[in-house]
N, C-alpha and C positions, 0 to 999 in steps of 0.2 A: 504494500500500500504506500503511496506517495503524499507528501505533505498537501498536497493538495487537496487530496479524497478523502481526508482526514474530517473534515465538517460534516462534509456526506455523509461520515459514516458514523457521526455523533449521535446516538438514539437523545443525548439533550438537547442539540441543537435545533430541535422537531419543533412544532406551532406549538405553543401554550396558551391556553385559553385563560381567561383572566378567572379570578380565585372568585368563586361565590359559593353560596352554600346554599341557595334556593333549591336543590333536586336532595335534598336531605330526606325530609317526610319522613322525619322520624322524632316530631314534639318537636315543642319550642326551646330552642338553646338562649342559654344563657348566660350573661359576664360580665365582672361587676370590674372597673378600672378604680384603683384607690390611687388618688391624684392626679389631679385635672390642671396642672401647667401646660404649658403648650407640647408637649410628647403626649400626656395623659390624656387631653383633649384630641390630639391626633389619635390614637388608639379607640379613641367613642368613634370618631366619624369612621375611620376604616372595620370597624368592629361592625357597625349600621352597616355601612356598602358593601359587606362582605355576608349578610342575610341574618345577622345571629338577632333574634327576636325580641329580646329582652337585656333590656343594658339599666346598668347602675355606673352611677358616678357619683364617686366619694371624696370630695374634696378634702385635702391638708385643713384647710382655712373654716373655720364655720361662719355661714351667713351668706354663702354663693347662693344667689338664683340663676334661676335660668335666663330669666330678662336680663341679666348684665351680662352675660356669655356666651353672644352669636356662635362662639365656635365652636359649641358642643352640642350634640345631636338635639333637636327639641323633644323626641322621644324618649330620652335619657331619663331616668327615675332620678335625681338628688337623692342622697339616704346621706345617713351620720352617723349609721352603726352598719351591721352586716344581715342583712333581708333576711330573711325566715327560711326563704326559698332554696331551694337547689344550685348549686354554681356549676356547668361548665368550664368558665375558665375565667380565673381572677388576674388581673395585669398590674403588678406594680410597680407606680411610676413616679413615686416621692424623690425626696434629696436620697440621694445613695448613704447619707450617713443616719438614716433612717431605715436602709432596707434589709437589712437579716429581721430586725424586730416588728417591718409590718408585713416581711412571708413566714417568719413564726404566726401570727396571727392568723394570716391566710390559710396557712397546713391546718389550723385548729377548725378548721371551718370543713374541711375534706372535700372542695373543689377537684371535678375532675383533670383538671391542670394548674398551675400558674406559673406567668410568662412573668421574671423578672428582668425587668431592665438594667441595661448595664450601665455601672460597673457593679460585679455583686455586693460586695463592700470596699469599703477606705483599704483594706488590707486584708491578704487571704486568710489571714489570724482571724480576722474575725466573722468570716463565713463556716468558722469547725462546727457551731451548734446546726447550721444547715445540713451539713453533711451528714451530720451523725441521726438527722431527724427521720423518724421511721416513715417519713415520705417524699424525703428526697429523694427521689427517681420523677416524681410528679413536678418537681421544677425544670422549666426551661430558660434561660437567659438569653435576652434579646441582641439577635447577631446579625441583623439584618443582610451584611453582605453575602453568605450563606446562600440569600434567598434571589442574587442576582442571576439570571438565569446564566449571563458570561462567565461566574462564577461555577457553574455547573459543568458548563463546557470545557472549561481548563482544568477543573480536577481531572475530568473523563481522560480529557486528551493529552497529561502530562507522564502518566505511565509507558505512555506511548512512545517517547521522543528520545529513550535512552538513560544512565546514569543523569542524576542533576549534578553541575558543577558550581553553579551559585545562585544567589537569589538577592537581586533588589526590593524592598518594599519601600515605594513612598508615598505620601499621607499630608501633604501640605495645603494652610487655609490658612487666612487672618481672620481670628479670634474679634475684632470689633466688629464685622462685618455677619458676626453670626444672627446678634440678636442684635438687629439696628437700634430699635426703639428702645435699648436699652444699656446703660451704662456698663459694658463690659469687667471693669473692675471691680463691681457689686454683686457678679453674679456668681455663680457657685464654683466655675471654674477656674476664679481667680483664689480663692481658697487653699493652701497649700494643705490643709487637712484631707479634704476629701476631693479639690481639683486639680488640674494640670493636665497636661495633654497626653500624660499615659493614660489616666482613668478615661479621658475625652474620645480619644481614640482608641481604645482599648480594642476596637474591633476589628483594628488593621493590625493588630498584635494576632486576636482571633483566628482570622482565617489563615493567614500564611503558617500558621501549626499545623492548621486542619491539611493543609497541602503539603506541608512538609518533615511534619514531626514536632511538637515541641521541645524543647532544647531542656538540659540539666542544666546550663550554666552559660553566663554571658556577660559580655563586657559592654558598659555604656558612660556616652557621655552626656548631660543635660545642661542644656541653656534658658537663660533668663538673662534680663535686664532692657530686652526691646520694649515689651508695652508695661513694664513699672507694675507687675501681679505679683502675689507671695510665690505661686503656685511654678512649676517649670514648664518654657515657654516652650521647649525644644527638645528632642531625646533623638540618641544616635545608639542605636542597639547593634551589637554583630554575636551572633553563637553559633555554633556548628552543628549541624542535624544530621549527616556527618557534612556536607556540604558547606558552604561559607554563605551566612542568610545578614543580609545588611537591612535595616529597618530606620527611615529617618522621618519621624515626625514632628508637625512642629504647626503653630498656631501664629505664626510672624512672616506669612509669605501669600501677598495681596493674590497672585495670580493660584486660582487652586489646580492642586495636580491630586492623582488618585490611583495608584498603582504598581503592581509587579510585574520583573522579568526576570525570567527563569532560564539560564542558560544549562543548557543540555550537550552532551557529549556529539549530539547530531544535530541539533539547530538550539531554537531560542525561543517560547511562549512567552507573550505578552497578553496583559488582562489591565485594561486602559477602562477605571471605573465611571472616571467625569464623560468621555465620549463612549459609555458603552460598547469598546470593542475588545474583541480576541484577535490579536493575531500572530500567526506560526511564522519562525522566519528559518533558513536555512541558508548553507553555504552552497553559492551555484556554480562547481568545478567549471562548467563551461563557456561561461561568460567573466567567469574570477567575480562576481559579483552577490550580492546577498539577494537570494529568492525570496520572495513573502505571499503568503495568503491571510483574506482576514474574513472574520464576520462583523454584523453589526446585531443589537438586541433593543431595539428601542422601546422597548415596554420599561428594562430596568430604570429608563430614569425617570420614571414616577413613584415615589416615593409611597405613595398610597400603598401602590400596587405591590411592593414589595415588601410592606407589614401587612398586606391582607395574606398575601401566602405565608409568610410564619406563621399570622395565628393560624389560617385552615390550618396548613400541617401539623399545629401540636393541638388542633382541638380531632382532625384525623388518628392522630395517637391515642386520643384518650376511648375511641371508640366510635364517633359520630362518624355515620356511614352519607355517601351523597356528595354533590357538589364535585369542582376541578381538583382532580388527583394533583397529591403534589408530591408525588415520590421520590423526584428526580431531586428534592430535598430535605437534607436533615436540620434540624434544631439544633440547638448548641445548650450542652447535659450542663446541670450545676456542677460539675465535675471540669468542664471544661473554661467554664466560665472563672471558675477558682483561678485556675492553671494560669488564665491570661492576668487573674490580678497578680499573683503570684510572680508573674513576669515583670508585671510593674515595681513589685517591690524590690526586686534582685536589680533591676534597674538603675532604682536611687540609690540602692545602697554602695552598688557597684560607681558609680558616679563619686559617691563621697569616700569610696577608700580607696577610687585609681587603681582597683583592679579585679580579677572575675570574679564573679560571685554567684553561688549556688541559688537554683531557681528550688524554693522550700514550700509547702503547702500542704 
């Protein structure tokens, strides 16, 4: 087979139909989101567009109506405790220095899922009671890249291509231009407790494990002092998987990039997230020039679209039959979610003693 045929013969690179759960017919599903900031709020509406019948939204704050908050479903039930009713699938989407003790809460409840938002906690120290809880397997941590269908196609097609011999990851955005309307320095990610661009990005940490192995030990450097935050502005990760995997992210670069490349013993995968592409490159002995083929996925950059297939897939897990298969993706286990805090912390610390340091969790 030729690099070329290689797409062709992707069973992911096939039409995917957008995620709904309308062909279920099997009762009304249900899910209740605790914390309705703008992620929390994003989860009510893609949780609506995605057919589930019954939604609750539990805000942090007491004294939310709905008249002050176009951006949440007007179907949405407000509650201030936890409903009577049955849960499907709980989504926790508070400050991260909140979130082991409100999915303790949530387990107490025996929801047939719940999807935590990343990061699982400030430090993988203090995600043990998750782990150890007699239903941790019921958590999933929200990984969205996972859910890029470009991402599907480069796990499929990277076994393909030969030994890996290294790996770029990069993950660059300006940090003010996230949340316009609001004062960057105020917000959570300025925090050096539980913000910084490991925790922020923690999901481009995520997936290059899921493709290449998580690493025991790594060397890193972290920057600050560009936008005047506690938190670190900037991380230069490298460990070996056994391969040499290079990781640079960073919250201090106007123009955003989004991306891995993979160099292989026979050519070179690329997975280009901002323009939604794949593509394969090789060496072309006959012209001495570099050969390329590429795809394009333009569903992945809707944002909607790509939290409505996480939750089907892990509300699919728990049993609810119906609606678009989403096979061709997995979730990301509280188990793995640790792993990427985990990396974060081997990070800093490896930062502050100038040299490797064991990834522990």
């Amino acid at each position: 087979m030729t690099f070329t045929s290689y797409f062709d013969a992707s069973s992911a690179a096939g039409s995917l139909a957008l995620p709904r759960l309308e062909a279920a017919g099997t009762g009304k599903t249900t899910a209740l989101v605790r914390g309705t900031g703008s992620i929390g709020a994003r989860h009510l509406r893609v949780l609506k567009q995605l057919g589930v019948e019954k939604l609750y939204a539990w805000p942090v704050r007491p004294g939310t109506s709905l008249a002050d908050r176009p951006d949440l479903p007007a179907s949405a039930e407000l509650v201030d405790a936890w409903p009577d009713a049955p849960l499907d699938l709980v989504v926790i989407a508070t400050d991260t220095r909140r979130h082991v003790e409100d999915t303790l809460e949530a387990l107490g409840r025996a929801p047939g899922a719940v999807l935590l938002e990343k990061p699982v906690a400030p430090a993988a120290a203090d995600a043990r009671t998750l782990l150890e809880h007699a239903r941790a397997e019921t958590i999933s941590v929200s990984a969205p890249l996972r859910f890029h269908q470009g991402f599907a196609v480069a796990a499929e097609l990277l076994p393909r291509l030969g030994r890996i011999t290294s790996a770029q990851v990069v993950s660059q955005s300006w940090l003010p231009s996230w949340r316009p309307n609001r004062d960057f320095r105020a917000s959570y990610s300025a925090r050096k407790e539980d913000g910084g661009v490991l925790r922020d990005l923690v999901h481009d940490i995520d997936y290059p494990t899921m493709l290449l192995g998580a690493p025991t030990e790594l060397r890193s450097v972290l920057g600050s002092g560009i936008l005047g935050i506690e938190a670190e502005e900037s991380a230069d990760i490298l460990w070996d998987s056994p391969a040499a995997v290079h990781l640079r992210l960073d919250y201090v670069t106007p123009v955003k990039t989004r991306s891995i490349r993979v160099a292989t013993e026979e050519g070179a995968l690329v997975w280009d997230v901002v323009r939604n592409r794949v593509a394969l490159e090789w060496p072309d002995t006959e012209t001495a020039s570099v050969g390329s083929v590429e795809a394009f996925f333009g569903d992945d950059a809707d944002v909607d679209t790509i939290l409505a297939r996480q939750s089907l897939s892990i509300l699919q897990r728990t049993g609810i039959d119906g609606g678009t298969t989403m096979e061709r993706f997995r979730p990301a286990s509280l188990e793995e979610g640790v792993a990427s805090v985990a990396i974060c912390d081997a990070a800093r610390t490896s930062s502050a003693s100038g040299g490797t340091e064991k990834v522990v969790w």
